[in-house]
MOPAC internal coordinates of N, CA, C and O (Angstrom, degrees):
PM7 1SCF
backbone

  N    0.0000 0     0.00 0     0.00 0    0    0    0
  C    1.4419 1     0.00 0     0.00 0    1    0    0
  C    1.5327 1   107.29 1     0.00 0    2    1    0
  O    1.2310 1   123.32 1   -43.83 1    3    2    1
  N    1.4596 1   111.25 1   136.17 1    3    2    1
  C    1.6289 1   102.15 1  -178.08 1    5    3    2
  C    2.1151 1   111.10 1  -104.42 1    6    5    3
  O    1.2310 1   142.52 1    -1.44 1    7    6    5
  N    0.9919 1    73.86 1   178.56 1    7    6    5
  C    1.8967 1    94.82 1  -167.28 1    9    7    6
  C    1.5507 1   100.90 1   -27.79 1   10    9    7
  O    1.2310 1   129.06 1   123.32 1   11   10    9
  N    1.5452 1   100.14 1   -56.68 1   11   10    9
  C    1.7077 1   107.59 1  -171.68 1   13   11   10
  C    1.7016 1   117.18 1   -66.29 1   14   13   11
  O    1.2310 1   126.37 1   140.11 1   15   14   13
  N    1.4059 1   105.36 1   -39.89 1   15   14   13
  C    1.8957 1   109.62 1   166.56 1   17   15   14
  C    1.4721 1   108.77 1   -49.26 1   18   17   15
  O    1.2310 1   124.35 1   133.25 1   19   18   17
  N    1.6018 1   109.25 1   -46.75 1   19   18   17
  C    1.8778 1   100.13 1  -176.02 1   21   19   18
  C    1.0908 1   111.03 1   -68.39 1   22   21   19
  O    1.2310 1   118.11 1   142.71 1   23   22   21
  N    1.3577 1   121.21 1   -37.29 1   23   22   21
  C    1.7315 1   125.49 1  -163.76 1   25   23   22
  C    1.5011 1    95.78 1   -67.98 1   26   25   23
  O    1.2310 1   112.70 1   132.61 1   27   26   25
  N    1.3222 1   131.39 1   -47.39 1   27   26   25
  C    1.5987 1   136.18 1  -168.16 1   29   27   26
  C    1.5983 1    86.37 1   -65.21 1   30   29   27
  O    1.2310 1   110.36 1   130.82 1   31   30   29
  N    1.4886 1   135.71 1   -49.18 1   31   30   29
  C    1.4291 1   116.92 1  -165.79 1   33   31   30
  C    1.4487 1   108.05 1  -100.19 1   34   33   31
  O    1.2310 1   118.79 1   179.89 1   35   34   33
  N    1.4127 1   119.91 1    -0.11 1   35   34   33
  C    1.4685 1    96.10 1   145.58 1   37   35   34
  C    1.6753 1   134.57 1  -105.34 1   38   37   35
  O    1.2310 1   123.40 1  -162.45 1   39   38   37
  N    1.0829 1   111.08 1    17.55 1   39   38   37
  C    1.4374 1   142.45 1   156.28 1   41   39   38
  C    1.6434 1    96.84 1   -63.81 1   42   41   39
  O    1.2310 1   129.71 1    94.61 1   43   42   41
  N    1.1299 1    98.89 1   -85.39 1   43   42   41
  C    1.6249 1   104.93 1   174.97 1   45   43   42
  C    1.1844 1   140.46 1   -27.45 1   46   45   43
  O    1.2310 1   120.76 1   123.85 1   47   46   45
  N    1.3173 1   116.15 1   -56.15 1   47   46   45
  C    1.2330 1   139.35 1   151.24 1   49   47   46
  C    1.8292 1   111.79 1   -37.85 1   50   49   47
  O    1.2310 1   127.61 1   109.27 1   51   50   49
  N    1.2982 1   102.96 1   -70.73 1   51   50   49
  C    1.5197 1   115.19 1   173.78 1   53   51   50
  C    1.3242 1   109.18 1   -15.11 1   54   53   51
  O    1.2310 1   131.96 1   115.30 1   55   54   53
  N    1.4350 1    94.51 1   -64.70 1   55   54   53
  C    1.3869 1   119.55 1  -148.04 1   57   55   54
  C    1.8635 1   100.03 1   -70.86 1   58   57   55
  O    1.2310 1   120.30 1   142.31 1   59   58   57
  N    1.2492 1   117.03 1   -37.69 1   59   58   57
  C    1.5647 1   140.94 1   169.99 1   61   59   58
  C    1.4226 1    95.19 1   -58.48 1   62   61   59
  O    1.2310 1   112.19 1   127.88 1   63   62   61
  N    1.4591 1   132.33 1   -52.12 1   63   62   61
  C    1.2965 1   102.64 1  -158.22 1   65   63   62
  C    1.7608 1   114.13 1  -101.75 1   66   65   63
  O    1.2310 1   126.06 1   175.83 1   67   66   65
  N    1.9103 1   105.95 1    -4.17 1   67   66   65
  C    1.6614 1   107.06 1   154.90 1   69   67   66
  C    1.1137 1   112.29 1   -70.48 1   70   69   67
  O    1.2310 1   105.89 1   145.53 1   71   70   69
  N    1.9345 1   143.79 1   -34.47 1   71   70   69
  C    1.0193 1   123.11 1  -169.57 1   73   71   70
  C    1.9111 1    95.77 1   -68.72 1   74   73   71
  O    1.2310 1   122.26 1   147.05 1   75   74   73
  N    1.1091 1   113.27 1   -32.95 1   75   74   73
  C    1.6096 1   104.62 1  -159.02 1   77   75   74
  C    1.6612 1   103.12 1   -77.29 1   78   77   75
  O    1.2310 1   122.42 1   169.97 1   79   78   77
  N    1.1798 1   112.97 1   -10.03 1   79   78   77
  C    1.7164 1   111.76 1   155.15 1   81   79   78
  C    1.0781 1   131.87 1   -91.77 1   82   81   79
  O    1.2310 1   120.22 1   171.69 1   83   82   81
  N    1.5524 1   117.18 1    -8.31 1   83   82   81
  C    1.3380 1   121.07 1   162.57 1   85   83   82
  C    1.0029 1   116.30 1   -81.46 1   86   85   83
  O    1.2310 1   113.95 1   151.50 1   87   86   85
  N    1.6407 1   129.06 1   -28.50 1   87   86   85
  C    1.3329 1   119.75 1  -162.70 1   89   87   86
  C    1.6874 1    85.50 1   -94.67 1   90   89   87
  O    1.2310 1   108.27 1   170.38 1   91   90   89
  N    1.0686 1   139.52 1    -9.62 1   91   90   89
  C    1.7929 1   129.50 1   171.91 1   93   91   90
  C    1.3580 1   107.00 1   -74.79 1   94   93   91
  O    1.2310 1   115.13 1   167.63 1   95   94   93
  N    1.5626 1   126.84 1   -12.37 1   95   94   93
  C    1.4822 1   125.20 1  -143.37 1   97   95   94
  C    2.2588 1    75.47 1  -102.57 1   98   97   95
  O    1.2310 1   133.72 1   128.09 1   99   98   97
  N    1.2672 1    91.08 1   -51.91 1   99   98   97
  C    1.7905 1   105.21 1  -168.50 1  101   99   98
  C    1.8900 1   101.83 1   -63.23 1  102  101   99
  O    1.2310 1   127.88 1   126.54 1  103  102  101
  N    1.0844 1   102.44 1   -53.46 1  103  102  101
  C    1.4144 1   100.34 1   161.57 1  105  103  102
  C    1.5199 1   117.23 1   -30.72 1  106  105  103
  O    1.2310 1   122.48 1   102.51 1  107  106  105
  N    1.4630 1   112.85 1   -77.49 1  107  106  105
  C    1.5552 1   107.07 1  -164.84 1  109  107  106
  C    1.4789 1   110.65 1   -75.68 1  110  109  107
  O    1.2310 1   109.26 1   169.34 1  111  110  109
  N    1.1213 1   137.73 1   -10.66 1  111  110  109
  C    1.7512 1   145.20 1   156.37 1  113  111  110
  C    1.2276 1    90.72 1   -52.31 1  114  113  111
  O    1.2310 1   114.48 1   113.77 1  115  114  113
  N    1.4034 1   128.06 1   -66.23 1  115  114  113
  C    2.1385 1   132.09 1  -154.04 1  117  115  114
  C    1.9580 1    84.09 1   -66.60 1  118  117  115
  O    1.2310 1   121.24 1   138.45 1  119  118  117
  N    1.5115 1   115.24 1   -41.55 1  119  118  117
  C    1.5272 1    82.80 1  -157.60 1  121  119  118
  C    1.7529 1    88.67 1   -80.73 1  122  121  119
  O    1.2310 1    98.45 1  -178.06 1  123  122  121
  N    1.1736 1   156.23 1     1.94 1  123  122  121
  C    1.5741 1   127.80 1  -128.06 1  125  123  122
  C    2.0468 1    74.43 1  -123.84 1  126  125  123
  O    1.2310 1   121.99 1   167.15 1  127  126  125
  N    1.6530 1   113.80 1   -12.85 1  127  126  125
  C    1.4595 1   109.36 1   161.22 1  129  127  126
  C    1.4210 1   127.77 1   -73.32 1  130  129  127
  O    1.2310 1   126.42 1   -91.65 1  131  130  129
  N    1.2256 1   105.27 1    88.35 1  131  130  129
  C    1.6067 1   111.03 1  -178.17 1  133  131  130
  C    1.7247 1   118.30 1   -64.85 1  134  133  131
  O    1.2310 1   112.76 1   -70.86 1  135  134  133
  N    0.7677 1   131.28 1   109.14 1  135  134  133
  C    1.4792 1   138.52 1   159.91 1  137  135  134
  C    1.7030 1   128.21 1   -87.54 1  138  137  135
  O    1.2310 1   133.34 1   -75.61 1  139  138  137
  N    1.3393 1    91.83 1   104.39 1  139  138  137
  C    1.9261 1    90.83 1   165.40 1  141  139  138
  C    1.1447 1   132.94 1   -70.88 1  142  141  139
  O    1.2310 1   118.64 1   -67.13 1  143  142  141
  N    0.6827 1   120.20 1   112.87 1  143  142  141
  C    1.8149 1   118.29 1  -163.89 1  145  143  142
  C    1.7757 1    97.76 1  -128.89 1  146  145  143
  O    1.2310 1   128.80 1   -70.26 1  147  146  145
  N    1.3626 1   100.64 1   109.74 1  147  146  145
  C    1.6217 1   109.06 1  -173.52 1  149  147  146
  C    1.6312 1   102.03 1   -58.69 1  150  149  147
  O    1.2310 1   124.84 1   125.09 1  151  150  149
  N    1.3842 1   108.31 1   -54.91 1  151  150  149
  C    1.6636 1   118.97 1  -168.51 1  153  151  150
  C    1.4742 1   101.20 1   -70.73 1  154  153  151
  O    1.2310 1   128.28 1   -54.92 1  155  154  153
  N    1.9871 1   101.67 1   125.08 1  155  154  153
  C    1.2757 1   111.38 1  -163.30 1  157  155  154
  C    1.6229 1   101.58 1   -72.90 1  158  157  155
  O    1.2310 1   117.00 1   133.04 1  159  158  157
  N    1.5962 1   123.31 1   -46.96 1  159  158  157
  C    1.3717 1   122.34 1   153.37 1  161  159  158
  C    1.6618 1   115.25 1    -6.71 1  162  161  159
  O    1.2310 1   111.49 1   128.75 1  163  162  161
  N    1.0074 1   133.63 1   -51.25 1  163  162  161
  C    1.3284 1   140.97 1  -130.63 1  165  163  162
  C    1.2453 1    93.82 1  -109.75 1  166  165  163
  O    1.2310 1   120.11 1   138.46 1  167  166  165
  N    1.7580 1   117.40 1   -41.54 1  167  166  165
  C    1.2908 1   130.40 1  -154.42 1  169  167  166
  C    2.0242 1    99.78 1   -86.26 1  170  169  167
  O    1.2310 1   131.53 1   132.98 1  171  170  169
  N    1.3461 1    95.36 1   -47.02 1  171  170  169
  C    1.5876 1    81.86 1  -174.57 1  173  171  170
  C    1.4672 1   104.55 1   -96.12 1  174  173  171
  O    1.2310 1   112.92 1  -155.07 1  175  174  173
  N    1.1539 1   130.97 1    24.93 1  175  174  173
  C    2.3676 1   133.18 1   131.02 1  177  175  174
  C    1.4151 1    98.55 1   -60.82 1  178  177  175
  O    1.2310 1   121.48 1   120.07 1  179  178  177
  N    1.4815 1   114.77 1   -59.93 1  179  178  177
  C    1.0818 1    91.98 1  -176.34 1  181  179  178
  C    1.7694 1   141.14 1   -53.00 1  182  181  179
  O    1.2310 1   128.22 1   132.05 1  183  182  181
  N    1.7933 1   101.77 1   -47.95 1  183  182  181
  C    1.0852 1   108.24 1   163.73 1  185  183  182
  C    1.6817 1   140.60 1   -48.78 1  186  185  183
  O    1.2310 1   132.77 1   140.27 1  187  186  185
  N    1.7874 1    92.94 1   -39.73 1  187  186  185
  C    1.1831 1    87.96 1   164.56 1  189  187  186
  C    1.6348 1   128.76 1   -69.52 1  190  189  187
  O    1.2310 1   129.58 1   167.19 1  191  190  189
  N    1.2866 1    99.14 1   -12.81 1  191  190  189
  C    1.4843 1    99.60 1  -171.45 1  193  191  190
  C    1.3860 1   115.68 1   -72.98 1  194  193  191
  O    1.2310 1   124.23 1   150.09 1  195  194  193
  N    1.6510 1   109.49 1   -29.91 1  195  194  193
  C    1.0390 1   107.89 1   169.71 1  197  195  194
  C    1.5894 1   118.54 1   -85.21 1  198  197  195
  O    1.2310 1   123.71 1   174.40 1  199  198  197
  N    1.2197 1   110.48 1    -5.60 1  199  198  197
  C    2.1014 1   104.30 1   167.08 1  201  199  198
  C    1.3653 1    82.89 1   -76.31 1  202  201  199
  O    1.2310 1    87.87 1   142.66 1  203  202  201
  N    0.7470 1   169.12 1   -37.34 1  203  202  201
  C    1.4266 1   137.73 1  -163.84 1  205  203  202
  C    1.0394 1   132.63 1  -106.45 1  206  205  203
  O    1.2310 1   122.49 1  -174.63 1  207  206  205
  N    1.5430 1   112.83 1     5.37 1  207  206  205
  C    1.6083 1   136.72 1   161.92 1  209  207  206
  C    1.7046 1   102.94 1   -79.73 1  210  209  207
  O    1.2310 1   124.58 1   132.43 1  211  210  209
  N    0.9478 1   108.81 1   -47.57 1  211  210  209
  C    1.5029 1   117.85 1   165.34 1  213  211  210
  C    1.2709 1   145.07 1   -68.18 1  214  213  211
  O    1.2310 1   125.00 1   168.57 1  215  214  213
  N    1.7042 1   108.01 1   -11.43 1  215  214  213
  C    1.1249 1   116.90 1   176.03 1  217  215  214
  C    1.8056 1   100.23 1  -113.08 1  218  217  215
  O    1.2310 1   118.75 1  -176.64 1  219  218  217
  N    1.8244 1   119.98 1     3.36 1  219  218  217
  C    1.1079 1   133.14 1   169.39 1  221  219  218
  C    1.6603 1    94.78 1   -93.10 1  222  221  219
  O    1.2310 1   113.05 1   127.07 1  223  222  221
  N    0.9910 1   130.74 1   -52.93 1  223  222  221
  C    2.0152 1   112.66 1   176.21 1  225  223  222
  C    1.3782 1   105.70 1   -87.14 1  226  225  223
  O    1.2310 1   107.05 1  -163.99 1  227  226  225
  N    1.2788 1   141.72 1    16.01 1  227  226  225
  C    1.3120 1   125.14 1   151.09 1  229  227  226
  C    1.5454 1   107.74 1   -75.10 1  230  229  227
  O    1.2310 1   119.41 1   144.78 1  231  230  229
  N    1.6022 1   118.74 1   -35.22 1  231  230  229
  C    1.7373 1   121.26 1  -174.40 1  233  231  230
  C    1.4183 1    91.65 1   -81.12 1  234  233  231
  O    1.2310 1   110.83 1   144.58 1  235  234  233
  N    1.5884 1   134.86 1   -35.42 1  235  234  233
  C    1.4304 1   105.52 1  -179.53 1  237  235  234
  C    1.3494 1   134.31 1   -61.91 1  238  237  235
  O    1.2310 1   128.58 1   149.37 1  239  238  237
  N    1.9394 1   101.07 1   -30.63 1  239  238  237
  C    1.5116 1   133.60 1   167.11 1  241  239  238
  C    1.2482 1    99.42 1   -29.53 1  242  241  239
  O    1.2310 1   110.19 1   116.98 1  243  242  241
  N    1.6725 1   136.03 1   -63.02 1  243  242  241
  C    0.7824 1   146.83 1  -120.34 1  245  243  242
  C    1.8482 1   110.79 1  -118.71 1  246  245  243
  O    1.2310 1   133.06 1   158.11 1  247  246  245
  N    1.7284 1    92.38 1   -21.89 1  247  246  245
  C    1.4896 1    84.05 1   150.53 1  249  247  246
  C    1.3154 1   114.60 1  -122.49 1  250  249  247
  O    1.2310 1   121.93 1  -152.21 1  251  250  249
  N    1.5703 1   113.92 1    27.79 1  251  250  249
  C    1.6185 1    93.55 1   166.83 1  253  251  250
  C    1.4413 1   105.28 1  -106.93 1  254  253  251
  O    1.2310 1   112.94 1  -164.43 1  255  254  253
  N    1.6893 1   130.95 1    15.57 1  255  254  253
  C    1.5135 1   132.62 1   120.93 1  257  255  254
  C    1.5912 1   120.98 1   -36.29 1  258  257  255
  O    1.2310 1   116.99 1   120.57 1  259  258  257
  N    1.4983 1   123.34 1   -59.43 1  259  258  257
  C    0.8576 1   127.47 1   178.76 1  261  259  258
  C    1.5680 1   116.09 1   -64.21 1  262  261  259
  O    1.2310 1   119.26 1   160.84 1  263  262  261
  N    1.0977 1   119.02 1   -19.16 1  263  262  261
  C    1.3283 1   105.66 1  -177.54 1  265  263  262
  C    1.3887 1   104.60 1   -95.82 1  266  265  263
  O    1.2310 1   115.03 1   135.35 1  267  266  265
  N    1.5056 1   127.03 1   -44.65 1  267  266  265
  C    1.1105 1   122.28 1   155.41 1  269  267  266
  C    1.7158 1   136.75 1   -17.74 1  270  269  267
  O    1.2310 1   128.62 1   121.49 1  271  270  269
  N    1.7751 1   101.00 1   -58.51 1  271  270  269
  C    1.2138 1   116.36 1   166.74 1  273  271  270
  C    2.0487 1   111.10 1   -60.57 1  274  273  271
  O    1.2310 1   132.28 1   134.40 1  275  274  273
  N    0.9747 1    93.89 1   -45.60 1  275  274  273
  C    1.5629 1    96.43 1   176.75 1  277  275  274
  C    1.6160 1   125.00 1   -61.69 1  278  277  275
  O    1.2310 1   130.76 1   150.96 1  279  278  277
  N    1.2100 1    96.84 1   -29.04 1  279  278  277
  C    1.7577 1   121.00 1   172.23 1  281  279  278
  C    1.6290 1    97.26 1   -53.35 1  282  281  279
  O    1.2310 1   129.87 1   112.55 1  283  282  281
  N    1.8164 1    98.57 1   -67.45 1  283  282  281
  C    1.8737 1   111.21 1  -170.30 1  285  283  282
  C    1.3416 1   115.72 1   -48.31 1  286  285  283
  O    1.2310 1   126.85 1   144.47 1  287  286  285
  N    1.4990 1   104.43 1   -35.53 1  287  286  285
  C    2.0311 1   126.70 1   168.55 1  289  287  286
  C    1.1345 1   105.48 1   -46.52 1  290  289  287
  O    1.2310 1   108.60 1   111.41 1  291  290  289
  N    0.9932 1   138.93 1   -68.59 1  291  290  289
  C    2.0386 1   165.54 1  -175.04 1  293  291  290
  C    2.0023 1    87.34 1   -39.59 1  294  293  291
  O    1.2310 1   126.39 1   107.88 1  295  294  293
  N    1.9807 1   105.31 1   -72.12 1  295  294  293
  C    1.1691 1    96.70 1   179.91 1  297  295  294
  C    1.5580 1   141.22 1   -78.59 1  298  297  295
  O    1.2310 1   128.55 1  -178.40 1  299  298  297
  N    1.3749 1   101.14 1     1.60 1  299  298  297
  C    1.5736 1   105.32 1   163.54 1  301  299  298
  C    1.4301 1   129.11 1  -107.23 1  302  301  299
  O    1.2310 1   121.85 1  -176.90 1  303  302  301
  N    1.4388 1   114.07 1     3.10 1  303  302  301
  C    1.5768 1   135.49 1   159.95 1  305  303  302
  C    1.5102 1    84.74 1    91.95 1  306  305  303
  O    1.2310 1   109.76 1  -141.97 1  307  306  305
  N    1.6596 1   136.81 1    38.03 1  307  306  305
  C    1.4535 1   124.49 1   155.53 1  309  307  306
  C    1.5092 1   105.64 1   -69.06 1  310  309  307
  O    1.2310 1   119.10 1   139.27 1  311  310  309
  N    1.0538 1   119.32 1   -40.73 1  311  310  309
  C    1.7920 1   121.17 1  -128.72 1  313  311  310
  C    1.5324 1    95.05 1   -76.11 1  314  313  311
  O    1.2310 1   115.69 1   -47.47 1  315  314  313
  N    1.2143 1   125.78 1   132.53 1  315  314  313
  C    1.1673 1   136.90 1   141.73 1  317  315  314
  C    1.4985 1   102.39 1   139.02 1  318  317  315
  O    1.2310 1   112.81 1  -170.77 1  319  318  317
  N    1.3622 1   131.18 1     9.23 1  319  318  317
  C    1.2566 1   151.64 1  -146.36 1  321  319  318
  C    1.3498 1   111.25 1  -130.85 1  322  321  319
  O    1.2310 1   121.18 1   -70.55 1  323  322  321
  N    1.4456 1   115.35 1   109.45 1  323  322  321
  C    1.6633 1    99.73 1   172.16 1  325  323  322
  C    2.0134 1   131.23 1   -68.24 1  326  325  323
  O    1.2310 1   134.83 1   -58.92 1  327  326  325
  N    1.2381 1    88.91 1   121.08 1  327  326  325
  C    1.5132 1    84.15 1   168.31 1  329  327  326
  C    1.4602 1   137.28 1   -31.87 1  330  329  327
  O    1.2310 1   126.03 1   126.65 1  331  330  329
  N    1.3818 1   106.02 1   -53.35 1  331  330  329
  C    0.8976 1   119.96 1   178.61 1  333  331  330
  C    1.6862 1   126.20 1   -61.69 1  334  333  331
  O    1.2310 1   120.34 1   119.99 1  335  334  333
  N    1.3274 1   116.96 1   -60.01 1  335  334  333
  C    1.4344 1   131.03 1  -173.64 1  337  335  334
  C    1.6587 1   106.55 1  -101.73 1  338  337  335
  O    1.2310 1   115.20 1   166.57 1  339  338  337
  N    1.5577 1   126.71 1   -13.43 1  339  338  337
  C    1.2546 1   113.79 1  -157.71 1  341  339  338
  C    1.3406 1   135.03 1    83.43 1  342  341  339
  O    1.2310 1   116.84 1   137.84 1  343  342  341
  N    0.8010 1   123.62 1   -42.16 1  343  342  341
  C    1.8958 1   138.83 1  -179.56 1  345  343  342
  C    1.6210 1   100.91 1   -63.33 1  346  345  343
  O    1.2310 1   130.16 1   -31.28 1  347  346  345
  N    0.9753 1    98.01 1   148.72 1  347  346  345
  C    1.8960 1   130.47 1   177.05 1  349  347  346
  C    1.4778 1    93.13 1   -41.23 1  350  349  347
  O    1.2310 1   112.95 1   -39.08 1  351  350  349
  N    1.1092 1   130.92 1   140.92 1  351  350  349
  C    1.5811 1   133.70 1   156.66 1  353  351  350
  C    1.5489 1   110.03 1  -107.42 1  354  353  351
  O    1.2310 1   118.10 1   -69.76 1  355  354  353
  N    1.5117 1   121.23 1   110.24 1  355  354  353
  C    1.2083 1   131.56 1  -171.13 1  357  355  354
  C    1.3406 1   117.90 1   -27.42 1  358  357  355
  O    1.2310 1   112.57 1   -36.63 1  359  358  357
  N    1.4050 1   131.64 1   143.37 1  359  358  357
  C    1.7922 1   134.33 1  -173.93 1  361  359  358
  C    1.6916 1    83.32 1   -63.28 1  362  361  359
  O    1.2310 1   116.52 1   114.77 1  363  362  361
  N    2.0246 1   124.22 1   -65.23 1  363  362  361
  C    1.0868 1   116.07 1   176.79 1  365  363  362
  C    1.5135 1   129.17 1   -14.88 1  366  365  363
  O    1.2310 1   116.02 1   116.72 1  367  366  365
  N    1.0868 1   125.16 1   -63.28 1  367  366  365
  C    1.3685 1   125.05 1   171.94 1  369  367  366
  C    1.1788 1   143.34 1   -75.45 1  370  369  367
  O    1.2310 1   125.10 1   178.13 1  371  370  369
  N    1.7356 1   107.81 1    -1.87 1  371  370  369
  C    1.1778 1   137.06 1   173.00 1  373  371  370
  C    1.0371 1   115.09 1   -99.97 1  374  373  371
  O    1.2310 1   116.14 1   161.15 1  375  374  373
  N    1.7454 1   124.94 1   -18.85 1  375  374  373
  C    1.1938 1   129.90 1   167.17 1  377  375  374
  C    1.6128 1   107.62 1   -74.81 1  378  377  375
  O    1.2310 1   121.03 1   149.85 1  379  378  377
  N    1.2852 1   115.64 1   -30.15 1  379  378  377
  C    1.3176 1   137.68 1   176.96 1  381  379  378
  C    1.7060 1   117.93 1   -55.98 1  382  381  379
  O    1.2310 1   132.51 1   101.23 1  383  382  381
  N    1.2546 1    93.43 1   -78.77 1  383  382  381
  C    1.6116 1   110.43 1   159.29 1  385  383  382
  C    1.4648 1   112.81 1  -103.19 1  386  385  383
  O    1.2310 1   121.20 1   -43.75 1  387  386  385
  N    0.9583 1   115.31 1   136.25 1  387  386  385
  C    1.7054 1   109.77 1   174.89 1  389  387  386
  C    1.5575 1   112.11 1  -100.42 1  390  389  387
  O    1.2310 1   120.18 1   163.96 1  391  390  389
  N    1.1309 1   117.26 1   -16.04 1  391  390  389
  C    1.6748 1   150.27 1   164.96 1  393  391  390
  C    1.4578 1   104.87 1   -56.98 1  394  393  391
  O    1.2310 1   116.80 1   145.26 1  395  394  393
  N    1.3674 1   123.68 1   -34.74 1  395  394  393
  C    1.5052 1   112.35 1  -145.13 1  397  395  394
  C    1.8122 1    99.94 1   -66.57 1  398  397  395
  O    1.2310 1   114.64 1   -11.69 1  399  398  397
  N    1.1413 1   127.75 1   168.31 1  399  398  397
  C    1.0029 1   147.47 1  -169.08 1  401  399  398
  C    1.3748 1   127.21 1  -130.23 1  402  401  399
  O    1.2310 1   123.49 1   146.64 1  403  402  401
  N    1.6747 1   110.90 1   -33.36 1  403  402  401
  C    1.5795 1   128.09 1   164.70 1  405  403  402
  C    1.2976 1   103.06 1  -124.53 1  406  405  403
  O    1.2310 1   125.47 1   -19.21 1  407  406  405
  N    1.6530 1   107.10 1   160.79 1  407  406  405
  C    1.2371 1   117.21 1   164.47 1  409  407  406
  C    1.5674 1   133.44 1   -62.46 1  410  409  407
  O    1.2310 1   115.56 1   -40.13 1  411  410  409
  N    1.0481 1   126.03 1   139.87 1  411  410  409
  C    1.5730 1   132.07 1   158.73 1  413  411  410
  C    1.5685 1   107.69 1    -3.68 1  414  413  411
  O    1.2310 1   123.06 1   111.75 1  415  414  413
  N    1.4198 1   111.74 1   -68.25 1  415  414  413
  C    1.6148 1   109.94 1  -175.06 1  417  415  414
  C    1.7647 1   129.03 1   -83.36 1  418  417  415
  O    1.2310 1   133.04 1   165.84 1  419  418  417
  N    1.9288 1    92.40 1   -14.16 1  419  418  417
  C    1.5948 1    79.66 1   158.46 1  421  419  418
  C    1.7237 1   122.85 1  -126.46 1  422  421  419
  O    1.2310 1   128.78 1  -148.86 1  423  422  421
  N    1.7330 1   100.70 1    31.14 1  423  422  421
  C    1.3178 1   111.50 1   161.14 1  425  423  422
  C    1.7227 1    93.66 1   -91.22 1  426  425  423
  O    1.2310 1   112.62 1   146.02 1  427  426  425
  N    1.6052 1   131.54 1   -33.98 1  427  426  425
  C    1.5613 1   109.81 1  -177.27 1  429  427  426
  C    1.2967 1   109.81 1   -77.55 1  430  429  427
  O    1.2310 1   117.85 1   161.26 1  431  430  429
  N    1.7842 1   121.71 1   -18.74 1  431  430  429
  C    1.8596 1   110.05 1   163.06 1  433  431  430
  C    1.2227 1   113.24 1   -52.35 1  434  433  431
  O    1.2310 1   125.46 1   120.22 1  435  434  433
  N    1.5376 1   107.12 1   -59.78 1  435  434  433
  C    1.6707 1    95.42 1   179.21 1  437  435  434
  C    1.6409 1   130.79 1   -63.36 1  438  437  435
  O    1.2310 1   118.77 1   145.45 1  439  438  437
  N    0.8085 1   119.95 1   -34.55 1  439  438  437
  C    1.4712 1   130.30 1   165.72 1  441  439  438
  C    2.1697 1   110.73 1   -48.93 1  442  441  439
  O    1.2310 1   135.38 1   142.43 1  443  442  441
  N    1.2894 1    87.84 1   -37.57 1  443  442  441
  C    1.5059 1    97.71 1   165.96 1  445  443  442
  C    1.4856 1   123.04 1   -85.45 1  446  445  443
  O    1.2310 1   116.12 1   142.38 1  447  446  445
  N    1.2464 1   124.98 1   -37.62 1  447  446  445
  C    1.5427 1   144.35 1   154.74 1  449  447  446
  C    1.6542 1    96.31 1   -34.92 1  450  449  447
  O    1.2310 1   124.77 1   122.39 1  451  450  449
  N    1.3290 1   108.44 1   -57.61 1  451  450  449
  C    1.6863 1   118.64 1  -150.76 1  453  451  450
  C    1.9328 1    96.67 1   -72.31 1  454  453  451
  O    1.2310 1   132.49 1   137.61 1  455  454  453
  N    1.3963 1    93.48 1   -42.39 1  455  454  453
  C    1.8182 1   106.74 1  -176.69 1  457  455  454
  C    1.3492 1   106.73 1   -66.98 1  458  457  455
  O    1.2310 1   108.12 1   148.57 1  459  458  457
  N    1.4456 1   139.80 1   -31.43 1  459  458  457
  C    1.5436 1   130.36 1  -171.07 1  461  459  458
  C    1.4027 1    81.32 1  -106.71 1  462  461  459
  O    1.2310 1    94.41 1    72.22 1  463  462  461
  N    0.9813 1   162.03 1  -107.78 1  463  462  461
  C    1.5094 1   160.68 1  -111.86 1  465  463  462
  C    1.5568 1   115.15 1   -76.85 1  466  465  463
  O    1.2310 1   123.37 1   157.57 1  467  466  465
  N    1.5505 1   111.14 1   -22.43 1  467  466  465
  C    1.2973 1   111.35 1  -165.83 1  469  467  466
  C    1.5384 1   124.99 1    62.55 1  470  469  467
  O    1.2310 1   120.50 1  -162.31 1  471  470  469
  N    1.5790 1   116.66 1    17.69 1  471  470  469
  C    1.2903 1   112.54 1   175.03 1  473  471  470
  C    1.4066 1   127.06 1  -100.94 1  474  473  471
  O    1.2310 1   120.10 1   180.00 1  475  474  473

């Protein structure tokens, strides 16, 4: 991959891991607005609304590690390389995921590994 492919995916990335701090920043403002809401109906929409605002930035939490880690990839000349086998991991799938870590054919071994073994 040359200079300009990394710079476009760590641009990208960047850009992936300010939205995923903005939307944590808007998150804790929406929850730190307390609302009384007499009608218990009313009260647990609300609540639920917020389990699931929360269980939506716990999965972002969790890939804005990954993008992070993918960032450190970019600066140690890993990124674009499968872990697993070594070989190039397609721009396609990197345009796809910018996260990915293995290639197309041995993220579907493992995905198949994971389907017969259950591990």
């Amino acid at each position: 991959m040359n200079e300009r492919q990394l710079g476009f995916f760590r641009d990208r990335l960047r850009q992936l891991e300010q939205g995923i701090l903005n939307n944590a920043g808007a998150t804790t403002e929406h929850l730190r607005e307390t609302q009384f809401v007499p009608d218990p109906a009313d009260r647990a929409t609300i609540e639920e609304e917020h389990a699931l605002e929360l269980r939506t930035r716990d999965r972002e939490r969790k890939l804005l590690k990954k993008v992070q880690q993918s960032i450190l990839r970019i600066d140690s000349g890993e990124y674009g390389w499968c872990d697993e086998t070594g070989e190039p991991i397609g721009l396609r799938r990197l345009l796809a995921r910018p996260t990915a870590t293995l290639s197309l054919e041995a993220q579907e071994r493992r995905e198949m590994r994971q389907k017969m073994f259950g591990d």
